[in-house]
PDB file of the backbone (N, CA, C, O) and the ligand in Angstrom, with CONECT records:
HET     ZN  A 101       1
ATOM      1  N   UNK A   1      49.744  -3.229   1.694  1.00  0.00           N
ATOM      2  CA  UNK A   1      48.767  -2.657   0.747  1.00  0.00           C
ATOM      3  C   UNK A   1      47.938  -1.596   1.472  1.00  0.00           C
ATOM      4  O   UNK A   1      47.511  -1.777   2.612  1.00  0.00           O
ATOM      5  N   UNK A   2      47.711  -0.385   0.703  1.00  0.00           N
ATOM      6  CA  UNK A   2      46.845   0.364   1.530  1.00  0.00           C
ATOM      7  C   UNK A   2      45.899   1.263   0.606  1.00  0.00           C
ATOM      8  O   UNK A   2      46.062   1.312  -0.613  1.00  0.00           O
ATOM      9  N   UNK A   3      44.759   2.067   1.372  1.00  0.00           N
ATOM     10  CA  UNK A   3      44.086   2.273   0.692  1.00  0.00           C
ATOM     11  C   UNK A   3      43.706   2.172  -0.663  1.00  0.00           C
ATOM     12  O   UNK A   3      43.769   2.954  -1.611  1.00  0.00           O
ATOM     13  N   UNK A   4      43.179   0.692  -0.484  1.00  0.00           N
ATOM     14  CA  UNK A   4      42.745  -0.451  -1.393  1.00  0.00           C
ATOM     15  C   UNK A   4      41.151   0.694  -1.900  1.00  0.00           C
ATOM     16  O   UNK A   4      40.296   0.992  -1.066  1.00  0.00           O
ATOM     17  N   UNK A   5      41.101   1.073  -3.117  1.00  0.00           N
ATOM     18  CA  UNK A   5      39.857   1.554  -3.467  1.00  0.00           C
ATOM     19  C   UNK A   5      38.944   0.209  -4.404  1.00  0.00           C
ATOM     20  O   UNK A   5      39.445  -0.907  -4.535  1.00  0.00           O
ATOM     21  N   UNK A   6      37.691   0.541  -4.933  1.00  0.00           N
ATOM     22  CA  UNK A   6      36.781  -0.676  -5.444  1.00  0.00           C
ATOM     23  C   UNK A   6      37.057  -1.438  -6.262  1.00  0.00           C
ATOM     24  O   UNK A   6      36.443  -2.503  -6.189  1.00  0.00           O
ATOM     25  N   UNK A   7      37.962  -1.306  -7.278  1.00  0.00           N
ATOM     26  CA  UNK A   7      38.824  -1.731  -7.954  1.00  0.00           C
ATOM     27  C   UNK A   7      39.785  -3.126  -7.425  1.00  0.00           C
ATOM     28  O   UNK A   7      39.873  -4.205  -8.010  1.00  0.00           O
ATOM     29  N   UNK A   8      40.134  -2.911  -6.752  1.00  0.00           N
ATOM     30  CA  UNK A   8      41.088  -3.668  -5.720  1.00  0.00           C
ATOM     31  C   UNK A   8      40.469  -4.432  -5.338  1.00  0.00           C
ATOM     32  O   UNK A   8      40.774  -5.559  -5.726  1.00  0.00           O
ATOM     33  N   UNK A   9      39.182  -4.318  -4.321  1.00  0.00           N
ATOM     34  CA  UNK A   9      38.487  -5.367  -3.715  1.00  0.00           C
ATOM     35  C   UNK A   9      37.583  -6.310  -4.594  1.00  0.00           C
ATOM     36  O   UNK A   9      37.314  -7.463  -4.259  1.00  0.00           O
ATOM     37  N   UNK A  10      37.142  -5.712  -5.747  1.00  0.00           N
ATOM     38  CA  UNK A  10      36.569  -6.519  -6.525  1.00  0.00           C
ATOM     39  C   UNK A  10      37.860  -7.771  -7.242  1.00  0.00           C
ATOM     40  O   UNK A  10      37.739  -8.987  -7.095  1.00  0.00           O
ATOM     41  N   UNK A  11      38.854  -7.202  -7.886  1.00  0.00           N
ATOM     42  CA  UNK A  11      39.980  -7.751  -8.536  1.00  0.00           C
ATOM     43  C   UNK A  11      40.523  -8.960  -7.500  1.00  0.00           C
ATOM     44  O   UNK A  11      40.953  -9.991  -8.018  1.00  0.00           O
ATOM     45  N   UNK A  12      40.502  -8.836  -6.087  1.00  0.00           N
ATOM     46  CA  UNK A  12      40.947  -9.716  -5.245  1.00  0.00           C
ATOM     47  C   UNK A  12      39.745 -10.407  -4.230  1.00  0.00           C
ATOM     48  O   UNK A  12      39.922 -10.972  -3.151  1.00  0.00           O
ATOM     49  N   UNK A  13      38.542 -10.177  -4.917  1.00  0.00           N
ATOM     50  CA  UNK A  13      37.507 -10.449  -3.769  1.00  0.00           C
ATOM     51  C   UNK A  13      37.647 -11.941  -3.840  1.00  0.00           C
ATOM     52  O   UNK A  13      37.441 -12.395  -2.715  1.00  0.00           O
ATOM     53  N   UNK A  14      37.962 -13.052  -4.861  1.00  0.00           N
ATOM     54  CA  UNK A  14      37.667 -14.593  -4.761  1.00  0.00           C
ATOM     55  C   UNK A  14      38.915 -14.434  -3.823  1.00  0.00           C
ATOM     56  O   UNK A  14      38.288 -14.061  -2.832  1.00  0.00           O
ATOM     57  N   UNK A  15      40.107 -14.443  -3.446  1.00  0.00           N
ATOM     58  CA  UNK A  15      41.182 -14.509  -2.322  1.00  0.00           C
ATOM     59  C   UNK A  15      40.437 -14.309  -1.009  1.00  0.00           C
ATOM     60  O   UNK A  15      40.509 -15.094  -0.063  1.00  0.00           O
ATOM     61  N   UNK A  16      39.478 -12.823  -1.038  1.00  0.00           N
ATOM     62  CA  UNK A  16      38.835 -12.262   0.184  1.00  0.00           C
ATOM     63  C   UNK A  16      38.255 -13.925   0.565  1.00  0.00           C
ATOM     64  O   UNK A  16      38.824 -14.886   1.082  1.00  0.00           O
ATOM     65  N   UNK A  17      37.352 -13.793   0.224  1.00  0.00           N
ATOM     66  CA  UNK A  17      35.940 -14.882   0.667  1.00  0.00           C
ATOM     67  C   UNK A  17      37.099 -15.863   0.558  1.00  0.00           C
ATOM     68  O   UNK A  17      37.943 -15.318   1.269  1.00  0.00           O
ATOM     69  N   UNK A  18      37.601 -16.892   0.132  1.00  0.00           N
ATOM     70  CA  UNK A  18      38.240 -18.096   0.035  1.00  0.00           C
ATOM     71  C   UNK A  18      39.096 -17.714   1.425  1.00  0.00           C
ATOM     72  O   UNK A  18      39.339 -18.715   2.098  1.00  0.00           O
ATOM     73  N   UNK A  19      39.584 -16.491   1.966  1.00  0.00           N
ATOM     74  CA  UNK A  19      40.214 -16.757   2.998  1.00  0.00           C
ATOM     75  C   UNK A  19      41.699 -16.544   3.042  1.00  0.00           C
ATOM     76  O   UNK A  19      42.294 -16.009   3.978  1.00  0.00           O
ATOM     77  N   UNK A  20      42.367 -17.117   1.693  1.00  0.00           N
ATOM     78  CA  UNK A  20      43.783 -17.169   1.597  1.00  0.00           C
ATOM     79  C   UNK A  20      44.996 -15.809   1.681  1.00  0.00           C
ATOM     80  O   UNK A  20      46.201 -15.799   1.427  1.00  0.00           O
ATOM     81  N   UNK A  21      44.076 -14.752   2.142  1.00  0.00           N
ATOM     82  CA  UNK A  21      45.162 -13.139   2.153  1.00  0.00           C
ATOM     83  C   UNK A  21      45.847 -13.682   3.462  1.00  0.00           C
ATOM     84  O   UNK A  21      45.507 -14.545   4.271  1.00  0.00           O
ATOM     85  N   UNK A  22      46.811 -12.951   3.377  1.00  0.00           N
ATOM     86  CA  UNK A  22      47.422 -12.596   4.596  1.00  0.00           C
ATOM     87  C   UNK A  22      46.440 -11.836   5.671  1.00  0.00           C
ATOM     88  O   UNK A  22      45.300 -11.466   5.389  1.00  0.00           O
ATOM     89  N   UNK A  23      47.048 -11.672   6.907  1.00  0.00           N
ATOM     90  CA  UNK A  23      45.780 -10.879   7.932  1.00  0.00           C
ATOM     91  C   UNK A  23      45.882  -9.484   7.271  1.00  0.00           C
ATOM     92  O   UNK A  23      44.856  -8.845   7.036  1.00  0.00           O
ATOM     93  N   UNK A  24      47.351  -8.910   6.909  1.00  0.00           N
ATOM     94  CA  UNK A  24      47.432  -7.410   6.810  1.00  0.00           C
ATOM     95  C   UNK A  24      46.364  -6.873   5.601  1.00  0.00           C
ATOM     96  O   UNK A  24      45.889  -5.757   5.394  1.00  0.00           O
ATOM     97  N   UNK A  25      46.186  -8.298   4.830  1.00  0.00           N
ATOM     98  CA  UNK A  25      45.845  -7.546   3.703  1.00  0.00           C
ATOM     99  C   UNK A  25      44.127  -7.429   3.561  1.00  0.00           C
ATOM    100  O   UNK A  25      43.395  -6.585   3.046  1.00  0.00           O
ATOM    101  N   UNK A  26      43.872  -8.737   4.298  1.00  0.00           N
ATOM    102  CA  UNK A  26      42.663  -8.731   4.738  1.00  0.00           C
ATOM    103  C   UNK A  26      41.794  -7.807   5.797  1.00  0.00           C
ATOM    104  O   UNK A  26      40.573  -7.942   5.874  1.00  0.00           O
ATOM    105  N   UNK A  27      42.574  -6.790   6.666  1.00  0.00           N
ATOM    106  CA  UNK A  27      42.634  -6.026   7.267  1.00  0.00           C
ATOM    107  C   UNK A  27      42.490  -4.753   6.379  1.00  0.00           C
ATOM    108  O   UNK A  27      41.875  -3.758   6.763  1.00  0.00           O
ATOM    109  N   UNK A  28      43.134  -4.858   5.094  1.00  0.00           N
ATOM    110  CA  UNK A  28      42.539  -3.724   4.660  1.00  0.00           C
ATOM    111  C   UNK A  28      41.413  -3.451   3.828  1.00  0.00           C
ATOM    112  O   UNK A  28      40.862  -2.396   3.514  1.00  0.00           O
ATOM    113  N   UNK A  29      41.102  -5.186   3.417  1.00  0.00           N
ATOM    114  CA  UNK A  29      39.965  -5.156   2.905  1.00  0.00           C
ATOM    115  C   UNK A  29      38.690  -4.609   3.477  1.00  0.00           C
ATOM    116  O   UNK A  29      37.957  -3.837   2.858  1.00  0.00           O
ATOM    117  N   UNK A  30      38.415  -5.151   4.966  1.00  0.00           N
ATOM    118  CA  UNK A  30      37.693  -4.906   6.321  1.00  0.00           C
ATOM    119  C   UNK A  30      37.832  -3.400   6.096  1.00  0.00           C
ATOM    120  O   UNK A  30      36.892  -2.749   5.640  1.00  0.00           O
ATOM    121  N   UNK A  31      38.746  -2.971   6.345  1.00  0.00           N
ATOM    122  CA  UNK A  31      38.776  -1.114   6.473  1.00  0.00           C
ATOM    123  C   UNK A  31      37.908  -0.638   4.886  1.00  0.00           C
ATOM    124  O   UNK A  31      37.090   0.273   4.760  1.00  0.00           O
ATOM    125  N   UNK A  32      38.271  -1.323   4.111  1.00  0.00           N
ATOM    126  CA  UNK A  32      37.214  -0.873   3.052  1.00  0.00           C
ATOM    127  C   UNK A  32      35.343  -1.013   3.030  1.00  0.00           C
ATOM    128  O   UNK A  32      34.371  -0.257   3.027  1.00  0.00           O
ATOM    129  N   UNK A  33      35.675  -2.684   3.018  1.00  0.00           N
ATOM    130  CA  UNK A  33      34.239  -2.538   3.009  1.00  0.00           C
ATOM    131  C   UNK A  33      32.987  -1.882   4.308  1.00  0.00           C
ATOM    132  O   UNK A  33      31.767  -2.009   4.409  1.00  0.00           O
ATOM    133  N   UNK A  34      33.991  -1.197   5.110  1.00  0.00           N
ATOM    134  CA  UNK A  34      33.338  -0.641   6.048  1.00  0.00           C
ATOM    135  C   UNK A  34      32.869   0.845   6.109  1.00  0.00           C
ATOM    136  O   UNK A  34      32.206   1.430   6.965  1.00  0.00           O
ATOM    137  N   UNK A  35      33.473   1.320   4.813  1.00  0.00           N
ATOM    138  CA  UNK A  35      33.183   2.578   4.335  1.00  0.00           C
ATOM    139  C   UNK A  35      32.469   2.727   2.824  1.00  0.00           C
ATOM    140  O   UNK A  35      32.128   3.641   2.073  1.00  0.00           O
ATOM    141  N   UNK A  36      32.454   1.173   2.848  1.00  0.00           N
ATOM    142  CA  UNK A  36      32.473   1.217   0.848  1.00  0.00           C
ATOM    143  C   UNK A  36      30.547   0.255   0.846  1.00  0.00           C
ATOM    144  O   UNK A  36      30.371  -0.929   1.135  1.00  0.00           O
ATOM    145  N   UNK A  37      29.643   1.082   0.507  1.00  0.00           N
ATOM    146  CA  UNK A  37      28.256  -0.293   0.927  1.00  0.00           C
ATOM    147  C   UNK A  37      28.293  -0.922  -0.296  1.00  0.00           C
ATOM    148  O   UNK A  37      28.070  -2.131  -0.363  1.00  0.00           O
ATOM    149  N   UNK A  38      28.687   0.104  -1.822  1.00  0.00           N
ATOM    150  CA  UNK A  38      28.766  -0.518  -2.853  1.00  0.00           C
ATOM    151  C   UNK A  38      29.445  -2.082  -2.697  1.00  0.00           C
ATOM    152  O   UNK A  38      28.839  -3.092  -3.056  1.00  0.00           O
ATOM    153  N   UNK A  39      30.488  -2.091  -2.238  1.00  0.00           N
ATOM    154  CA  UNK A  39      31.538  -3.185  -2.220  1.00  0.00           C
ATOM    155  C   UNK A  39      30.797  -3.976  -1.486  1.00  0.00           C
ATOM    156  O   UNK A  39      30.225  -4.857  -2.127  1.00  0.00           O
ATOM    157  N   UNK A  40      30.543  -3.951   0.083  1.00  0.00           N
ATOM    158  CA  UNK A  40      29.569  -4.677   0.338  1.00  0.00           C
ATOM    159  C   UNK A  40      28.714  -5.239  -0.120  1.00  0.00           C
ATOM    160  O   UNK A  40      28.705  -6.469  -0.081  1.00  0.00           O
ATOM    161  N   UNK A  41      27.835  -4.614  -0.633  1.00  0.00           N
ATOM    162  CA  UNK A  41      26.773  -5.570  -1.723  1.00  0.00           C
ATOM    163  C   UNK A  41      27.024  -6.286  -2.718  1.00  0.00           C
ATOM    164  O   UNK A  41      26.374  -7.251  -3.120  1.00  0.00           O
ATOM    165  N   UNK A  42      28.237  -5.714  -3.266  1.00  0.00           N
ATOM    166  CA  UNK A  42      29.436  -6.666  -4.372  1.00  0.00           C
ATOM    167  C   UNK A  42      29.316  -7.863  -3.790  1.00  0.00           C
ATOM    168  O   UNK A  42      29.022  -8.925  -4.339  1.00  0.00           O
ATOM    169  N   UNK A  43      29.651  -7.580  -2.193  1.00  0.00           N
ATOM    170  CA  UNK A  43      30.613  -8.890  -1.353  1.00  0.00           C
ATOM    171  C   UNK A  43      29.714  -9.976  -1.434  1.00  0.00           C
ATOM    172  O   UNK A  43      30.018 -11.105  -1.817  1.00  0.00           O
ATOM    173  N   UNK A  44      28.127  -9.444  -0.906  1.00  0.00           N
ATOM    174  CA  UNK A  44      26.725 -10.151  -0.860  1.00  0.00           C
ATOM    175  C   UNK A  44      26.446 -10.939  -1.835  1.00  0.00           C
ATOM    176  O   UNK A  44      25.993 -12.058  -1.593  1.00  0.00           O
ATOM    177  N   UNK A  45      26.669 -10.494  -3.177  1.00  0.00           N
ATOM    178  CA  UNK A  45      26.045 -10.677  -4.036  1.00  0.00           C
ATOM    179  C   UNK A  45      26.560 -12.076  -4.794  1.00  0.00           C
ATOM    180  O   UNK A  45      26.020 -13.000  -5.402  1.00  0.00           O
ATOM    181  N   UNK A  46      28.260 -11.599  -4.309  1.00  0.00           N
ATOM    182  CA  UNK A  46      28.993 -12.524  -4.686  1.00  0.00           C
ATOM    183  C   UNK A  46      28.998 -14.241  -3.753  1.00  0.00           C
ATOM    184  O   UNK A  46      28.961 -15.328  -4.330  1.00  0.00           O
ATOM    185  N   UNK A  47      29.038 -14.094  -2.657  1.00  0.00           N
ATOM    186  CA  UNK A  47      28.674 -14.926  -1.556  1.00  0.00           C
ATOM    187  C   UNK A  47      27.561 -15.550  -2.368  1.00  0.00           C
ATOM    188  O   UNK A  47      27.660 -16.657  -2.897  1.00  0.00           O
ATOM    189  N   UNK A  48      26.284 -14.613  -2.445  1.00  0.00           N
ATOM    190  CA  UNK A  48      25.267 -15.377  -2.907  1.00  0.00           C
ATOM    191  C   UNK A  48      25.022 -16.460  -4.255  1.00  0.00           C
ATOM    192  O   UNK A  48      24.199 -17.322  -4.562  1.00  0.00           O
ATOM    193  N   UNK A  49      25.687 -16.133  -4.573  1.00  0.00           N
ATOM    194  CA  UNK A  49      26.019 -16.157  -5.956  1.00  0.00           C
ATOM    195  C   UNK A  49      26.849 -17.928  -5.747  1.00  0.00           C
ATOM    196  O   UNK A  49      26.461 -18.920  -6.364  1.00  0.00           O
ATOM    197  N   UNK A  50      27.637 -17.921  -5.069  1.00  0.00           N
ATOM    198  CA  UNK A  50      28.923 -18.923  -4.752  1.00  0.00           C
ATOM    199  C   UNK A  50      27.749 -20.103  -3.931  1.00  0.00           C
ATOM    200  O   UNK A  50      28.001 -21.294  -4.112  1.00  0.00           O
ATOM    201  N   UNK A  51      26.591 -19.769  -3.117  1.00  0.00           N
ATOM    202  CA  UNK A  51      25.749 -20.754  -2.150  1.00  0.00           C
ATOM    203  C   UNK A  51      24.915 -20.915  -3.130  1.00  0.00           C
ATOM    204  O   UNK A  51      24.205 -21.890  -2.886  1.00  0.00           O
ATOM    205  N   UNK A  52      24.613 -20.344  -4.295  1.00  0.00           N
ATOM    206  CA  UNK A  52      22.952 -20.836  -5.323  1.00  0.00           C
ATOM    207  C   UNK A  52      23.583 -21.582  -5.997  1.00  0.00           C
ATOM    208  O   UNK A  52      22.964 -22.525  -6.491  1.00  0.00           O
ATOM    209  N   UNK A  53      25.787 -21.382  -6.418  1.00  0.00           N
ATOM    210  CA  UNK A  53      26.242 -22.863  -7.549  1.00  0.00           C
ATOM    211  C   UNK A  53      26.163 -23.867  -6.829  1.00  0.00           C
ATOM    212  O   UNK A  53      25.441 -24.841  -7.047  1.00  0.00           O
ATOM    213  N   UNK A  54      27.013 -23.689  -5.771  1.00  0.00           N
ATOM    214  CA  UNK A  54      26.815 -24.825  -4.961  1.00  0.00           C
ATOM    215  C   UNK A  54      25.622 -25.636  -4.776  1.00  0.00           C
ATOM    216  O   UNK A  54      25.457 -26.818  -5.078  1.00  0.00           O
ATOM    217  N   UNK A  55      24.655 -24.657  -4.124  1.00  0.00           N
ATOM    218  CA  UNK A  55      23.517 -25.547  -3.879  1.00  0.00           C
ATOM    219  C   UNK A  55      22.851 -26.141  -5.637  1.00  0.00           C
ATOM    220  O   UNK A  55      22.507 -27.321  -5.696  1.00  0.00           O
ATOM    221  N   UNK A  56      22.744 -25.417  -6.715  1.00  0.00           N
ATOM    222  CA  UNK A  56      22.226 -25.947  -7.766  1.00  0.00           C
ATOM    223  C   UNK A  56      23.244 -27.612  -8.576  1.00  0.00           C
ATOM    224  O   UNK A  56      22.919 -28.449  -9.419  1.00  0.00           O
ATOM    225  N   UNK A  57      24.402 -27.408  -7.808  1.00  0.00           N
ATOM    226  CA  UNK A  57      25.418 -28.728  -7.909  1.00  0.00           C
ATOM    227  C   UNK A  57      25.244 -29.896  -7.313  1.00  0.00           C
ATOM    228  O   UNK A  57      25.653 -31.040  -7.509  1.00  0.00           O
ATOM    229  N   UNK A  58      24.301 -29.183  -6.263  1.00  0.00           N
ATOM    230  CA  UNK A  58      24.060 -30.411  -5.567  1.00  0.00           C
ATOM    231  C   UNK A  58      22.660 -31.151  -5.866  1.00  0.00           C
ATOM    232  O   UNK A  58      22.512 -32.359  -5.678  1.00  0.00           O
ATOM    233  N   UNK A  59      21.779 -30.409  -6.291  1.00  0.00           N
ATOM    234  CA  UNK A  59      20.341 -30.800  -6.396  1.00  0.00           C
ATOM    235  C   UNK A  59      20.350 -31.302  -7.894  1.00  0.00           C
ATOM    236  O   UNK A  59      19.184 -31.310  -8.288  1.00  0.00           O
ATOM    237  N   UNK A  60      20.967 -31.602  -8.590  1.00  0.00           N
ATOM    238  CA  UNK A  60      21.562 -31.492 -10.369  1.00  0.00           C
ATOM    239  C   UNK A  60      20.263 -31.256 -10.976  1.00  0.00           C
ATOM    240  O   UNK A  60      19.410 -32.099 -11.255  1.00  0.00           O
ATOM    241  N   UNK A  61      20.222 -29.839 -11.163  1.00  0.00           N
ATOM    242  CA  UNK A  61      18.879 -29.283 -11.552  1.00  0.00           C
ATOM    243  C   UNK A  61      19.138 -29.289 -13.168  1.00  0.00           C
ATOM    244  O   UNK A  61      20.257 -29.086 -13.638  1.00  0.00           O
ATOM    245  N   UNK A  62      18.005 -29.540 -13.945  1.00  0.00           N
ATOM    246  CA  UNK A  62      17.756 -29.794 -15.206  1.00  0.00           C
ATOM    247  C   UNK A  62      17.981 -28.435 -16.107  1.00  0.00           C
ATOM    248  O   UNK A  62      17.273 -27.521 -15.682  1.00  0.00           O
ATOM    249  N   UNK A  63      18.877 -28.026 -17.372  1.00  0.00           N
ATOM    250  CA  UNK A  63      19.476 -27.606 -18.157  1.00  0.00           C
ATOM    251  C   UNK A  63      18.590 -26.167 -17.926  1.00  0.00           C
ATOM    252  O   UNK A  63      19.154 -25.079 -18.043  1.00  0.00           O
ATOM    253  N   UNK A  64      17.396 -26.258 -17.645  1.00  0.00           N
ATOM    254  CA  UNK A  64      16.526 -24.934 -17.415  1.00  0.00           C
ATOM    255  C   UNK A  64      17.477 -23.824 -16.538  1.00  0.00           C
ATOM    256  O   UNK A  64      17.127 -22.654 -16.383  1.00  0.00           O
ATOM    257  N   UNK A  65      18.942 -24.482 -15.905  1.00  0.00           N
ATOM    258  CA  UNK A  65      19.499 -23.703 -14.862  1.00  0.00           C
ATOM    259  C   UNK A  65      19.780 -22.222 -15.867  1.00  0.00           C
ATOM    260  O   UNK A  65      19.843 -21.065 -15.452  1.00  0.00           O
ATOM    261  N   UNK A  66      19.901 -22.651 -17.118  1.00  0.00           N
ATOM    262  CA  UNK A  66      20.707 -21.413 -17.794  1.00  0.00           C
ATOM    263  C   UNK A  66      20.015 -19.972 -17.644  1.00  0.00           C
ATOM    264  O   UNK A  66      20.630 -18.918 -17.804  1.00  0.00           O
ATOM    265  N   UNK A  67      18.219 -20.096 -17.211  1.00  0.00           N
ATOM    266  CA  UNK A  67      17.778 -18.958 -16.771  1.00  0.00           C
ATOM    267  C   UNK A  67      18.412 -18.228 -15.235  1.00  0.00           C
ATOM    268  O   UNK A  67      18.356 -17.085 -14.781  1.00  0.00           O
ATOM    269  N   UNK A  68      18.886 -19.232 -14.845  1.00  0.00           N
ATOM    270  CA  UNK A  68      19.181 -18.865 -13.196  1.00  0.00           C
ATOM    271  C   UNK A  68      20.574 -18.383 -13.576  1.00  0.00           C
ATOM    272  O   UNK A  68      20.847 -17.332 -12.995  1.00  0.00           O
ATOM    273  N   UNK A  69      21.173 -18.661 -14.073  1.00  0.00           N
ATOM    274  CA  UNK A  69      22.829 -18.596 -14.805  1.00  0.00           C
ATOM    275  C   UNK A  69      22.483 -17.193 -14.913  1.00  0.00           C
ATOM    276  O   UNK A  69      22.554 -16.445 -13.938  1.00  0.00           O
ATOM    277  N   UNK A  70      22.000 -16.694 -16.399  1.00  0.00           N
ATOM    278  CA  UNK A  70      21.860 -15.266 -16.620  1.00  0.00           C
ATOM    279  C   UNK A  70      21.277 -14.129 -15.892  1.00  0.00           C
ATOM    280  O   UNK A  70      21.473 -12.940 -16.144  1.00  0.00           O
ATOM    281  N   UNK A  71      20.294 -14.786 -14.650  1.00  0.00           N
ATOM    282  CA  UNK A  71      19.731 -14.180 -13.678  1.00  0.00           C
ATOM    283  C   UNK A  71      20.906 -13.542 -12.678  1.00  0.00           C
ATOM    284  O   UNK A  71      20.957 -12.384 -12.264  1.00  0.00           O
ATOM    285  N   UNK A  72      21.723 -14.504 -12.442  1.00  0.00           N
ATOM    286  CA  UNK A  72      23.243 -14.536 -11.672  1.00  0.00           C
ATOM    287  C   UNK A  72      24.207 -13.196 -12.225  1.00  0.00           C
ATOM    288  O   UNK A  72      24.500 -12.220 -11.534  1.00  0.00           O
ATOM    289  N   UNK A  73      24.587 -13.415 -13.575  1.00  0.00           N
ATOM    290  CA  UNK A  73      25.762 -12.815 -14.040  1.00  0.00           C
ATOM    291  C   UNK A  73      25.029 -11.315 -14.162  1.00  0.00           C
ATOM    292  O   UNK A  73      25.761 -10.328 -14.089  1.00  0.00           O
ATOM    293  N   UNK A  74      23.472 -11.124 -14.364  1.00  0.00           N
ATOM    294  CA  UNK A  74      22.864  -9.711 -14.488  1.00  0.00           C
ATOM    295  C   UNK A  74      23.346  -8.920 -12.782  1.00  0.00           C
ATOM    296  O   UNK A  74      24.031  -7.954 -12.446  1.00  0.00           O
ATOM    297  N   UNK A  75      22.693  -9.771 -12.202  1.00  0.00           N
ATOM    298  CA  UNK A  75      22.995  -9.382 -10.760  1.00  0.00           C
ATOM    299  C   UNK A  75      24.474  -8.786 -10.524  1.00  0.00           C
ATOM    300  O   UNK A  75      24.939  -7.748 -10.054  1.00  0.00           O
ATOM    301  N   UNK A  76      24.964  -9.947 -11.078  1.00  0.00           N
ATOM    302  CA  UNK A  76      26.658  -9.190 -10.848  1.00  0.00           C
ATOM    303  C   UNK A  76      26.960  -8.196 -11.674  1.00  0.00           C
ATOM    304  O   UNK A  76      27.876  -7.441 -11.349  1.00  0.00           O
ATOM    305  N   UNK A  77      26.280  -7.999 -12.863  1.00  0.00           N
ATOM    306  CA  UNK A  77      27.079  -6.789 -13.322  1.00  0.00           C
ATOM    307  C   UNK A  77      26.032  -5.712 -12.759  1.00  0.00           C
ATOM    308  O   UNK A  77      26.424  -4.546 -12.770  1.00  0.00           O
ATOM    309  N   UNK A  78      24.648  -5.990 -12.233  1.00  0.00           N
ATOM    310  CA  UNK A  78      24.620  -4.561 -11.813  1.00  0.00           C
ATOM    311  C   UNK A  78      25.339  -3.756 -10.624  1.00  0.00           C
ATOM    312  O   UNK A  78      25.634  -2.564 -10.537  1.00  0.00           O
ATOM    313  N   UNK A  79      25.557  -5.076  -9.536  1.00  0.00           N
ATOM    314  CA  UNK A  79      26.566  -4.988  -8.472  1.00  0.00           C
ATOM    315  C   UNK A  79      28.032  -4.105  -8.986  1.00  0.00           C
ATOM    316  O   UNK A  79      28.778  -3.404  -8.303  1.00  0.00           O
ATOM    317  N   UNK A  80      28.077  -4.333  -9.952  1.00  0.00           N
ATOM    318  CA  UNK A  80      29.407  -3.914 -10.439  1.00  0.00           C
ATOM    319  C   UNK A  80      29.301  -2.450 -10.991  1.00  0.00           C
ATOM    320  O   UNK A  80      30.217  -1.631 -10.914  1.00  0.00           O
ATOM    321  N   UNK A  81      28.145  -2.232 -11.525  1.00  0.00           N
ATOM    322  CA  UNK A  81      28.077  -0.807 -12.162  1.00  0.00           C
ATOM    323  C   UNK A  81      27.613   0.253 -11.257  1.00  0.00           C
ATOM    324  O   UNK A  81      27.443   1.431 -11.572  1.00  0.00           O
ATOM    325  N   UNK A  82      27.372  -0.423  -9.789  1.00  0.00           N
ATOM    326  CA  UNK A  82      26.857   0.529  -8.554  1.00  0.00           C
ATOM    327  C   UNK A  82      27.634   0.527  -7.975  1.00  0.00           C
ATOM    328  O   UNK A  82      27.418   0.883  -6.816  1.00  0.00           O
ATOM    329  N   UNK A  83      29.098   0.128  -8.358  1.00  0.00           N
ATOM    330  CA  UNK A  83      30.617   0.002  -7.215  1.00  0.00           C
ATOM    331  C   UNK A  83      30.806   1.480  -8.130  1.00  0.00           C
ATOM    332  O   UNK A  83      31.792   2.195  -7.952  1.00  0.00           O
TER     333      UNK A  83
HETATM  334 ZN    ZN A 101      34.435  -0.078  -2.629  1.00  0.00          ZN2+
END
């Protein structure tokens, strides 16, 4: 795979973070987000995003989560409209 543009890294970013690419391909992810800050902050956002379910799974926070929910998915789409 090569010159993977934002498209690409977003479409395959749960593979990225989970780990499961091959090295080559993950290698080109790396070559991207090292030129790309949009994607980066995608990457951030998304990470972050993956440690607040987790952690709110674990603390079994009361139905009020649905403000934190929509707080979440805003974040990501602005992440997404600045890629
Ligand atoms: Zn990018």
């Amino acid at each position: 795979m090569k010159d993977l543009n934002c498209r690409d890294v977003i479409e395959f970013l749960d593979d990225y973070v989970g780990g499961v690419q091959p090295a080559t391909v993950r290698h080109e992810f790396d070559a991207h987000l090292a030129e790309c800050p949009a994607c980066v902050d995608y990457l951030t956002t998304y990470r972050e995003t993956i440690r607040l379910c987790r952690a709110s799974c674990r603390e079994d926070l009361p139905p009020a989560s649905a403000e934190v929910e929509r707080r979440l998915i805003e974040a990501i789409v602005s992440a997404r409209r600045r890629a």
